[in-house]
C-alpha positions as CSV (number, residue, x, y, z in Angstrom):
1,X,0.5,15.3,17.1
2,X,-0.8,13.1,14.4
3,X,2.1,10.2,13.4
4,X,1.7,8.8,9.7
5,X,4.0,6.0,8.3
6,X,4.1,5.2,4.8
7,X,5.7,2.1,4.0
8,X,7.7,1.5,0.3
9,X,9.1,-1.8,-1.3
10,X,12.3,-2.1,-1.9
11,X,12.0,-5.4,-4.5
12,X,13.3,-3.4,-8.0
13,X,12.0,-6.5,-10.2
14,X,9.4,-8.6,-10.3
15,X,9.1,-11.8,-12.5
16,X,12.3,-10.5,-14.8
17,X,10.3,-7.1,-15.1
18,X,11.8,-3.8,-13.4
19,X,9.5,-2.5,-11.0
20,X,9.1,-0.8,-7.8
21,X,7.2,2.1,-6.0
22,X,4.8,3.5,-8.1
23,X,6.0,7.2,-7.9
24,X,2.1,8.6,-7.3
25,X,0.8,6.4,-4.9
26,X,3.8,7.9,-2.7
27,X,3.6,11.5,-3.5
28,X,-0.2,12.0,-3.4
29,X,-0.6,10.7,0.0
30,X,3.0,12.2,1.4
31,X,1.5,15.4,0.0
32,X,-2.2,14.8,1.7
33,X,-0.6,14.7,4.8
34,X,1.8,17.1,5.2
35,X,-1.1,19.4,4.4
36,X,-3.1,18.0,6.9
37,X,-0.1,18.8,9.6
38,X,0.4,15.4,10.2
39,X,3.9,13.9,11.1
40,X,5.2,11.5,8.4
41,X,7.6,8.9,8.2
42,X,9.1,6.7,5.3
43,X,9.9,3.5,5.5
44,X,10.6,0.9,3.0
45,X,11.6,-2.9,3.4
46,X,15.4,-2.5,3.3
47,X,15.7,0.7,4.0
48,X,17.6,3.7,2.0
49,X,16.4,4.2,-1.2
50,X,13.8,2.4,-2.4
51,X,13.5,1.7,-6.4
52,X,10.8,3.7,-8.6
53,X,8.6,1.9,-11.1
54,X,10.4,3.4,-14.4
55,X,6.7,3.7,-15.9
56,X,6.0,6.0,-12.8
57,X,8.2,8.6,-13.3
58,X,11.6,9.2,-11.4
59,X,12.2,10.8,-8.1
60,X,10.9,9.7,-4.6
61,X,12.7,9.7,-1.7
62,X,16.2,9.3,-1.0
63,X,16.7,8.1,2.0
64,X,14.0,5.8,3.9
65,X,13.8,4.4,7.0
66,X,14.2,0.2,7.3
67,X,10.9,-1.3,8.8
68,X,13.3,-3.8,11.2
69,X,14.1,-0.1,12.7
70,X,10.8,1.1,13.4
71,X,8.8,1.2,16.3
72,X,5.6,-0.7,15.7
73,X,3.5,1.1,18.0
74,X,4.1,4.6,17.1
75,X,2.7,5.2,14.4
76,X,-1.8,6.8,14.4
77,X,-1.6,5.3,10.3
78,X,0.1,3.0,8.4
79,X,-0.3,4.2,4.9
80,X,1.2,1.2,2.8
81,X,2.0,2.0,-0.9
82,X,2.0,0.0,-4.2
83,X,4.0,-0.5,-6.9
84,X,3.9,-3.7,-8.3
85,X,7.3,-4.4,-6.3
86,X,5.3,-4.8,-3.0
87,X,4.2,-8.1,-4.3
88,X,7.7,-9.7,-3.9
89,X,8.3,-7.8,-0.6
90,X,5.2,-7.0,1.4
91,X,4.2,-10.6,2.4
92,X,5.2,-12.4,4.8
93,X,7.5,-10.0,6.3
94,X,7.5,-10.2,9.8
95,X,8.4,-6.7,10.7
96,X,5.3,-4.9,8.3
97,X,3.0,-7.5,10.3
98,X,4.2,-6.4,13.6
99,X,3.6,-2.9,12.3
100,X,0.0,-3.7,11.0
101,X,-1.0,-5.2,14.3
102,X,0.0,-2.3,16.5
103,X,-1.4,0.7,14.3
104,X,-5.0,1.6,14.8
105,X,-6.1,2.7,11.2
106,X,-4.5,1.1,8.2
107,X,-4.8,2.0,4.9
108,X,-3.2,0.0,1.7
109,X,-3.8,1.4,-2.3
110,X,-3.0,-0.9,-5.3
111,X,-0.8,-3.3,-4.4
112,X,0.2,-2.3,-1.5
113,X,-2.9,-4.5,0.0
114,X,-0.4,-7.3,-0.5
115,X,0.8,-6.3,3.0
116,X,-2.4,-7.4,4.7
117,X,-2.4,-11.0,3.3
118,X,0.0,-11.3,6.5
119,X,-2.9,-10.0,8.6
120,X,-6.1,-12.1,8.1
121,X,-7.8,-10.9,11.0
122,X,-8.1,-7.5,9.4
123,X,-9.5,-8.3,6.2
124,X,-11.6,-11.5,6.7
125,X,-15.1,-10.3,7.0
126,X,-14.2,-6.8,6.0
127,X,-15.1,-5.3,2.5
128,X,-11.7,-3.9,0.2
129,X,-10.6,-3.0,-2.8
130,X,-7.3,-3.8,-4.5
131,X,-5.9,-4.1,-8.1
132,X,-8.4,-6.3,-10.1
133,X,-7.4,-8.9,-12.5
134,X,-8.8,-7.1,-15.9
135,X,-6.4,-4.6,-14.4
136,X,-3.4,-7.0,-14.0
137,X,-4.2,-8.0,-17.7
138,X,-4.8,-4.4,-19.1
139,X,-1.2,-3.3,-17.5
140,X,0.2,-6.9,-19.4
141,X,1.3,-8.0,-15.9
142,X,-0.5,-11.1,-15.4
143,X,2.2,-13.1,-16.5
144,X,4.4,-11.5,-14.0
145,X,2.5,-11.1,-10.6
146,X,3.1,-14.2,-8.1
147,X,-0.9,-14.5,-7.2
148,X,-3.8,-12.8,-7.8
149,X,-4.5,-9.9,-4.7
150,X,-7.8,-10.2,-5.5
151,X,-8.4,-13.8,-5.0
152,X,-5.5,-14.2,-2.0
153,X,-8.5,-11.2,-0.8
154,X,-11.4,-13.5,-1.0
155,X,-9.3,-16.7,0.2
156,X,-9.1,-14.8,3.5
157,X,-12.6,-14.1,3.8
158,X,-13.0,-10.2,2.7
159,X,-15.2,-8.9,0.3
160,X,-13.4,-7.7,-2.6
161,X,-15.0,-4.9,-4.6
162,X,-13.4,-3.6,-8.0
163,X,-14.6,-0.1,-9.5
164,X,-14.7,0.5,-13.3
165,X,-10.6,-0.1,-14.0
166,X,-7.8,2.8,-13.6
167,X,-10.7,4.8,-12.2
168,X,-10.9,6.1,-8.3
169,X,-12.5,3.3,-6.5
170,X,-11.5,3.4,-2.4
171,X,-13.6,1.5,0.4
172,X,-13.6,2.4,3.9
173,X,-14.5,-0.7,6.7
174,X,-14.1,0.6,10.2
175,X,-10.6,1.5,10.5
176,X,-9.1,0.0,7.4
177,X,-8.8,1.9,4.0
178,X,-8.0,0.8,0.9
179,X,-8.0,2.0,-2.7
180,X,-7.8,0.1,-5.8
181,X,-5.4,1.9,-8.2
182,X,-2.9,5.1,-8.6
183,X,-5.9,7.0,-9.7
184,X,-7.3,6.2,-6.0
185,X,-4.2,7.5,-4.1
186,X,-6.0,10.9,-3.6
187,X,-9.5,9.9,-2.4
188,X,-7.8,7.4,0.0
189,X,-5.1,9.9,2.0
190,X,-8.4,12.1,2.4
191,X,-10.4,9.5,3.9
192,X,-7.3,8.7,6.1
193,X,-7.0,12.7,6.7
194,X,-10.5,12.5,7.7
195,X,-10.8,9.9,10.2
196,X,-7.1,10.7,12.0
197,X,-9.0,14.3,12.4
């Protein structure tokens, strides 16, 4: 059996802005894998449930597992998910770290990739992809977002590539994944499909 943990924010604003999951980067994945057969668990920060980016849509789950309550070495894939929210909530938090270093692939899309600022060792030297600065600025979030991902990527020593904006752009080094934007949610799960297979 195949164990798959996605991993939500659970920060509802970010610099006076409501925010959260963004509702497609969850459900394109969650539905990637349950075809695949794989087992799949939700987490977010806090636990319960997590807020939905209102320019997203509105659903998600209800009820989500806290990440203090999860076993850090269960898990084949750690899937985490953006949503501008993760950029309040995803760093240094000790628990998602704990997670990262115990799951053998790991795969970040959008902002979600702020999770592995608290893991250098498994971006320095490594080539990613996360949500680029002209896309910050296109989205009018730059005035917003705490740090740039992209350049808190290079301070660590990866090699950040950016596809054309809002289009699929994903990166594969060894066994972490990433994917630059919603529109890469897709093309990432099947990579991760792929190698759990």
């Amino acid at each position: 059996m195949t164990n798959v943990l996605l991993v939500l924010t659970s920060a509802a604003s970010l610099g006076g802005r409501p925010t959260g999951v963004w509702l497609e980067e969850f459900t394109v994945p969650l539905h990637a894998f349950h075809a695949a057969g794989f087992t799949v668990d939700v987490a977010s920060v806090l636990g319960g449930t997590p807020p939905i980016d209102p320019a997203s849509g509105s659903g998600g789950p209800t009820d989500t597992l806290a990440l203090a309550e999860v076993d850090p070495k269960a898990y084949d894939a750690v899937f985490l998910v953006g949503g501008h929210g993760a950029m309040a909530d995803f760093p240094d938090n000790p628990d998602l770290t704990q997670v990262l270093r115990n799951t053998p692939v790991v795969a970040a899309v959008c902002h979600g990739s702020a999770g592995l600022l608290n893991v250098p060792e498994l971006v320095s030297g490594k080539v990613v992809t996360v949500f680029s600065d002209s896309e910050e600025t296109a989205a009018g979030a730059d005035a917003i977002i705490p740090f740039s991902l992209a350049r808190k990527m290079v301070e660590l020593g990866a090699n950040v590539e950016a596809g054309d904006p809002f289009t699929s752009s994903v990166r594969q080094d060894g066994k972490l994944f990433t994917g630059q934007n919603p529109q890469s949610s897709g093309a990432l799960a099947d990579l991760v499909v792929r190698e759990l297979r």
